[in-house]
C-alpha positions as CSV (number, residue, x, y, z in Angstrom):
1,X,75.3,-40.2,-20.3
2,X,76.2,-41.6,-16.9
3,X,73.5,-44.1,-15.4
4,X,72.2,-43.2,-12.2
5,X,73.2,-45.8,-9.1
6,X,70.0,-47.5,-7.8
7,X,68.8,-46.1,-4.3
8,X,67.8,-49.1,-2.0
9,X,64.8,-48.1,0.8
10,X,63.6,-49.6,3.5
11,X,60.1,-48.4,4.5
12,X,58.5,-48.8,8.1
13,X,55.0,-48.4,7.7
14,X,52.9,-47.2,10.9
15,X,49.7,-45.5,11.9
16,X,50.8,-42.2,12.1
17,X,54.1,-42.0,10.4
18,X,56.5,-44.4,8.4
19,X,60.3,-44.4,9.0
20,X,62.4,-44.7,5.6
21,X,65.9,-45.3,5.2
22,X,68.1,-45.3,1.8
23,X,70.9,-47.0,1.4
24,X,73.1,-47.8,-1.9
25,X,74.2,-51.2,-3.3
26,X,77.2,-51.2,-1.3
27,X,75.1,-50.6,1.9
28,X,76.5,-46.7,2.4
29,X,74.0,-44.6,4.0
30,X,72.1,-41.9,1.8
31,X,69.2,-40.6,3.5
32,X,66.7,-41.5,6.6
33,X,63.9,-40.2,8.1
34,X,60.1,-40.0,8.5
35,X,57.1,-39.4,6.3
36,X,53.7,-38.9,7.5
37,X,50.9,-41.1,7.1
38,X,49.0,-39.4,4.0
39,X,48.9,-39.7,0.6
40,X,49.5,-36.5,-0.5
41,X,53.3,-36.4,2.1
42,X,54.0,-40.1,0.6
43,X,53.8,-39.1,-3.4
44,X,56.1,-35.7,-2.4
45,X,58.5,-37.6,-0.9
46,X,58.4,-40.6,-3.7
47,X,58.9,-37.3,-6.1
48,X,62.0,-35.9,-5.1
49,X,64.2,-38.8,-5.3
50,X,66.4,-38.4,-8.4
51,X,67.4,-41.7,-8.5
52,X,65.8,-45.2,-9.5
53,X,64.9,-47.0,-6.4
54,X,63.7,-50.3,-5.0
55,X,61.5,-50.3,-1.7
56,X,61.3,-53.1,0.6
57,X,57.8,-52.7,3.8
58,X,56.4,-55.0,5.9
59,X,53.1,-56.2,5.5
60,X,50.4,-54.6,7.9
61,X,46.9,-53.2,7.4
62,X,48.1,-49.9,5.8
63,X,50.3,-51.4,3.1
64,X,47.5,-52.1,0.5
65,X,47.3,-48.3,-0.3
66,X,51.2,-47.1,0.7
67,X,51.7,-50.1,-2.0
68,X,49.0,-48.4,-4.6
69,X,50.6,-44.8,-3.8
70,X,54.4,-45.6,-4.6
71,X,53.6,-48.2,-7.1
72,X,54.3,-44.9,-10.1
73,X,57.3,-43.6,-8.7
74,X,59.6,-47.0,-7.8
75,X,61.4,-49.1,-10.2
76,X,60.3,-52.0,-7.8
77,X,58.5,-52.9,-4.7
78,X,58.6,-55.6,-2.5
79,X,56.2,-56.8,0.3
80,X,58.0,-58.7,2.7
81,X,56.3,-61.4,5.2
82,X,56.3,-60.8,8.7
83,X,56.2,-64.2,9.6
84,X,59.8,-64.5,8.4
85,X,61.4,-61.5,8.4
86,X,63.3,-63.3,11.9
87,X,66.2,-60.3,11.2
88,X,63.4,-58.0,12.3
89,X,61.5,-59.2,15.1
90,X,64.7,-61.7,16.9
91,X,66.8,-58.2,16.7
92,X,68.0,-57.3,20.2
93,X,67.3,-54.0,20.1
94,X,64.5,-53.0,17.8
95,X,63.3,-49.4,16.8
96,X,61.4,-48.3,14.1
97,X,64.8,-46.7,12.5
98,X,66.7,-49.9,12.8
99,X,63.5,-51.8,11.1
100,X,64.0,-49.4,7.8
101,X,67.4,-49.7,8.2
102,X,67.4,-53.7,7.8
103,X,64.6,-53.5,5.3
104,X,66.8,-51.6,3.1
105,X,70.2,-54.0,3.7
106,X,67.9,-57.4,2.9
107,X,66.3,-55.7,0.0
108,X,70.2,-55.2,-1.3
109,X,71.1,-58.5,-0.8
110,X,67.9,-60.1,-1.9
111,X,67.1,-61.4,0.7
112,X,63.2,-60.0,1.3
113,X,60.8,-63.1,1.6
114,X,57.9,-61.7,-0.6
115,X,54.6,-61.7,0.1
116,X,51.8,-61.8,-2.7
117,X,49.9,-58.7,-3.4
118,X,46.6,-59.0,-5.4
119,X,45.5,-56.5,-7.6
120,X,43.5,-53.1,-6.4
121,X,40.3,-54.0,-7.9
122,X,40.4,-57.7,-6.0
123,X,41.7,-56.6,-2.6
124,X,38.3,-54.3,-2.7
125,X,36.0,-56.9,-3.4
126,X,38.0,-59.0,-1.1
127,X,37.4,-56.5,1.7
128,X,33.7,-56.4,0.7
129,X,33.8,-59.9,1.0
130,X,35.1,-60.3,4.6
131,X,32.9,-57.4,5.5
132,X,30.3,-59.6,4.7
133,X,32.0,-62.8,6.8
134,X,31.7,-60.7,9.7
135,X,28.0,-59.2,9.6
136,X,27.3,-63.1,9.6
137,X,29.6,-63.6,12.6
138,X,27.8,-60.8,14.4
139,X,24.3,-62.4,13.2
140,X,25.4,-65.5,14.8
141,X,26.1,-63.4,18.2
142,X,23.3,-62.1,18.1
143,X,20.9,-65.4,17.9
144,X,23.2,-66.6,21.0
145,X,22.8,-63.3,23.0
146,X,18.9,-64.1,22.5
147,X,18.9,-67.7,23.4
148,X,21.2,-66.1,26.8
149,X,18.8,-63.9,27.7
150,X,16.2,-66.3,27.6
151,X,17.9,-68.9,29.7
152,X,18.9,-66.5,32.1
153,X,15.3,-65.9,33.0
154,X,14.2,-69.5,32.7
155,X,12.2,-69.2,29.7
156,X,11.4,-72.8,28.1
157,X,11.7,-71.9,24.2
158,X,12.1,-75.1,20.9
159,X,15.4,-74.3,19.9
160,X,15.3,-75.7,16.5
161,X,12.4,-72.5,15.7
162,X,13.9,-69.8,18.2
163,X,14.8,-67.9,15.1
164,X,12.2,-67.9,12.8
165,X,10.4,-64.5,12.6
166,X,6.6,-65.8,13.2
167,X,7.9,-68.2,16.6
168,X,9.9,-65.4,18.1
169,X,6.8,-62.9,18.0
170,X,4.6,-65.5,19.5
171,X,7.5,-66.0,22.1
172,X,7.5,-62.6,23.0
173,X,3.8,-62.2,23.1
174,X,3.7,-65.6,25.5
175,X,6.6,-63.4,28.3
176,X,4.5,-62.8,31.1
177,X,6.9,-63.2,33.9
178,X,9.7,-61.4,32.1
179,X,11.2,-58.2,32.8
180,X,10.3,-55.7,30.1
181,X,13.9,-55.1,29.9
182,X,15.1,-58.0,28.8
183,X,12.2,-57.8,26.3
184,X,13.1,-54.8,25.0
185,X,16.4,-56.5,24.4
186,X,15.3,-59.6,22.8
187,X,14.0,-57.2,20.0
188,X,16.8,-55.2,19.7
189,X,18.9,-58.6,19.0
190,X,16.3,-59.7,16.6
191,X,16.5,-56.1,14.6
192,X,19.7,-56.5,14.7
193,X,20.1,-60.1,13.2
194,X,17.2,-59.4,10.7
195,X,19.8,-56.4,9.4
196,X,22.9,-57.9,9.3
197,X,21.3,-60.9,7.1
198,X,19.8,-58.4,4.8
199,X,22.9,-56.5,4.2
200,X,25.1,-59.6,4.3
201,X,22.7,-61.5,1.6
202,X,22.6,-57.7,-0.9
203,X,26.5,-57.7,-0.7
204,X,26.8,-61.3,-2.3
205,X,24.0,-60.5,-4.4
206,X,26.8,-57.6,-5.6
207,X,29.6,-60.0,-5.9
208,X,28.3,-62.8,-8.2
209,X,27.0,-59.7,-10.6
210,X,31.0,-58.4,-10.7
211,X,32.4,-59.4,-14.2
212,X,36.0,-60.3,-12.3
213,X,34.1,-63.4,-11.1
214,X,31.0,-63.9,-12.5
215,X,32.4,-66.5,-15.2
216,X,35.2,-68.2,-12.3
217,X,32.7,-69.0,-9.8
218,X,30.0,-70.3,-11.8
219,X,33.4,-72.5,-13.6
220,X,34.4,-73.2,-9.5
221,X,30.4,-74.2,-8.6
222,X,30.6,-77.4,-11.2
223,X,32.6,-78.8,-8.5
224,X,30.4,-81.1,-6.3
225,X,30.0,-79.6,-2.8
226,X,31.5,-75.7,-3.1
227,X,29.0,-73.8,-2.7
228,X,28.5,-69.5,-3.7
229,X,30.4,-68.5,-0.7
230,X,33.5,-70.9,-1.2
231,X,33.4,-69.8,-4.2
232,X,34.0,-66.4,-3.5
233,X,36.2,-66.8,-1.3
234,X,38.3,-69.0,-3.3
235,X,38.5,-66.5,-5.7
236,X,39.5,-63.4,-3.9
237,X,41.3,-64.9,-1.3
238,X,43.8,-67.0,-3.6
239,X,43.2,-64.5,-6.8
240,X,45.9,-66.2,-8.8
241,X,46.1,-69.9,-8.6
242,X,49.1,-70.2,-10.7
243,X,51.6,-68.8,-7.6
244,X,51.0,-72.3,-6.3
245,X,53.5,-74.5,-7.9
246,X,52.1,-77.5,-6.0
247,X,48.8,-79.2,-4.5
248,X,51.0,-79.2,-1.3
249,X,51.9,-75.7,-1.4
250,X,48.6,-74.2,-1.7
251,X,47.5,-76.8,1.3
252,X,50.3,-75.2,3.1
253,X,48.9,-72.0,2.3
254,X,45.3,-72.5,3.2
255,X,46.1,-74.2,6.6
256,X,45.4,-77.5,6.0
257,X,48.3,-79.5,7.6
258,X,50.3,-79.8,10.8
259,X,53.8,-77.8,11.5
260,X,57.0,-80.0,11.4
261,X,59.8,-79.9,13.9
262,X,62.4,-82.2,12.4
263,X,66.4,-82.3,13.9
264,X,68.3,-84.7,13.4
265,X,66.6,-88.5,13.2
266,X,63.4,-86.9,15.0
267,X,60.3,-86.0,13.2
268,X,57.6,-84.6,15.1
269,X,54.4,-83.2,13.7
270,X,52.8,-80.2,15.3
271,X,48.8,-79.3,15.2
272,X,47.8,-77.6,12.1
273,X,49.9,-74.4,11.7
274,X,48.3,-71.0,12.8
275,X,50.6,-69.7,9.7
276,X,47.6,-70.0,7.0
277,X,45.4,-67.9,5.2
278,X,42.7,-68.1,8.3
279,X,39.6,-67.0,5.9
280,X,39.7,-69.3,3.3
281,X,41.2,-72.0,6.2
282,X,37.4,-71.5,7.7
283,X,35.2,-71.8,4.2
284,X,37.0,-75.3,3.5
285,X,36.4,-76.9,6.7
286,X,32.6,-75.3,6.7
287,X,32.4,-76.9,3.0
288,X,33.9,-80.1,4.0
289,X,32.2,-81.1,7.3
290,X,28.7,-80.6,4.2
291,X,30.1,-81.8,1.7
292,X,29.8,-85.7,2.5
293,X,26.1,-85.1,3.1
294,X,25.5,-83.7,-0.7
295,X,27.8,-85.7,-2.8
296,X,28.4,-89.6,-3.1
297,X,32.1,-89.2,-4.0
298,X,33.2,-86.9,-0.8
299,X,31.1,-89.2,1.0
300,X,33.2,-92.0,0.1
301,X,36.2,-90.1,1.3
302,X,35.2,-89.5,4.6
303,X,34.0,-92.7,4.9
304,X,37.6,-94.6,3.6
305,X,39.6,-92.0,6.3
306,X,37.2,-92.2,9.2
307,X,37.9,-96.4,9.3
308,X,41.8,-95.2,9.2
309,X,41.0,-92.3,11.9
310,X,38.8,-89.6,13.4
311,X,35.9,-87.1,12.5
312,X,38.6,-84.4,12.2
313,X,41.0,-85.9,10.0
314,X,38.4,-87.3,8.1
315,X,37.0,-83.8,7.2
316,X,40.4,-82.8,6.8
317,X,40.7,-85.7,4.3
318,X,37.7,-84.1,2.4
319,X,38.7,-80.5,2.7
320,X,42.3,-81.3,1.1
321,X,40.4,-83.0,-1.9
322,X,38.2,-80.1,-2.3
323,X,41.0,-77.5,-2.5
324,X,42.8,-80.0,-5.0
325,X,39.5,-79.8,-7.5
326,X,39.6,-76.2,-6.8
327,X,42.7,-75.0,-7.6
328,X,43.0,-77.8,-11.2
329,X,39.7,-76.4,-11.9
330,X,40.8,-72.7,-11.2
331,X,44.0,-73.4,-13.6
332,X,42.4,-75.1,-16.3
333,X,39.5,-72.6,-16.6
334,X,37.6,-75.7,-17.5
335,X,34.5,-76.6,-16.0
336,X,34.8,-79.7,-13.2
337,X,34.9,-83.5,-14.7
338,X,35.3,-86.3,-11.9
339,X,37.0,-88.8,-14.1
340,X,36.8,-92.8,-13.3
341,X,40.0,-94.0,-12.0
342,X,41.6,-96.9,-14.5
């Protein structure tokens, strides 16, 4: 029986529609076209190809699910990073059929730089997770929308207590002068606030309980400094620790360093790179600038790097030792030892 030739596709994934085109090994044309943007279109047209196929997208906010959808039907499928698919977006002229159309040749070639998908069931506690990050953003808003409103009208308030429940209701009841408008806004904020914390505190409450993490974040808390919510993040944000091959790499990954322009006998460092994972990036500087105020030894590190330099690298300095305890810890699956050094 005669094998079948391997179909190679290049998917363009939008909004509304994606944009395929198929290609074979030696980079003939087979088919091209457009799907809409549903499940139920995507799995008919996955159905009727008679061939084994690769498929080569773009990462965006829809690929999670395309990804899920196709994931039965194709002998493999690739994510490739945006960040360096240059064929793509340094392209002269660029349409949404010329995009599938170059997926589909580097996908033939090997020449897709990948990007890593997590599993189903982590990417939705993941997005549970950042849901959560940003109620507490919009909490924080909302605290300095109040303390606006209350300058704006001249109102002498203790900062240090503007937010706890029994001072802001004595506030309020002390407003005299104030228009009942802005009143009347002042509670709103304050309802507000008072619901995003709720919600934001029950959603944790639902993520240490998951069985995915329970057991990794209470191995990830032993480390001195990381905190539930670094935790967390840690886990679902990295999910397998093991695609790091290096301490450097997964600082790389989590933003930790500076760019580097290097040509020729000239070495220039940039400011730390905007290419990072930006969520995780934010929980290790939070946990670093508090760290040296809960533990002795990160302490000691900020201390030994603030005589070299400043505030900034120091916590950086603090924040890079963290994610190394995190990510040997993470590996080991062994609860966090700070050995002497000999």
């Amino acid at each position: 029986m005669k094998t079948k030739e391997m179909y190679y596709i290049g998917l363009d994934i939008h909004k509304k529609n994606h944009y395929f085109c198929i290609k074979k090994a030696n980079g003939d044309p087979v088919d091209r076209g457009t799907i809409p943007s549903v499940k139920t279109a995507l799995i008919a047209w996955a159905s009727q190809i008679d061939h084994p196929w690769k498929c080569a997208m773009e990462a965006t906010l829809f690929t999670g699910w395309v990804y899920d959808t196709l994931k039965p039907f194709a002998q493999e499928l690739i994510v490739g990073n945006p960040l360096r698919l240059k064929a793509i977006t340094s392209a002269k002229n660029k349409n949404d059929k010329i995009d599938a159309a170059t997926l589909a040749d580097l996908l033939r070639v090997n020449l897709i730089p990948r990007c890593y998908i997590a599993p189903p069931e982590m990417r939705d506690l993941r997005r549970v997770l950042r849901y959560r990050n940003y109620l507490v953003r919009s909490a924080t808003r909302m605290k300095n929308k109040t303390a606006g409103l209350l300058m704006e009208c001249g109102v002498e308030y203790n900062k240090k207590k503007l937010h706890n429940k029994g001072y802001f209701h004595d506030l309020l009841g002390r407003l005299d002068e104030v228009p009942e408008s802005v009143i009347e806004m002042l509670r709103f904020n304050r309802g507000m606030m008072e619901t995003f914390v709720k919600i934001q505190k029950r959603l944790v409450r639902a993520l240490k309980k998951q069985p995915l993490l329970k057991e990794r974040v209470e191995r990830l808390r032993t480390i001195p400094g990381v905190g539930e919510i670094l935790a967390l993040m840690w886990a679902l944000e990295i999910v397998d620790p093991h695609r790091f091959r290096s301490i450097r790499r997964a600082i790389s990954y989590c933003g930790l360093c500076s760019g580097q322009h290097s040509s020729g006998e000239k070495n220039m460092r940039m400011p730390i790179s905007k290419k990072r994972n930006k969520h995780i990036q934010w929980a290790l500087i939070e946990a670093a600038k508090a760290a040296p105020r809960h533990s002795s030894h990160f302490a000691e590190i900020y201390a030994q790097e603030l005589e070299k330099s400043n505030a900034n690298q120091a916590t950086l300095k603090v924040a890079r030792k963290m994610l190394a305890y995190l990510l040997a810890v993470d590996k080991s699956g062994k609860a966090f030892e700070l050995r002497e050094k000999k």
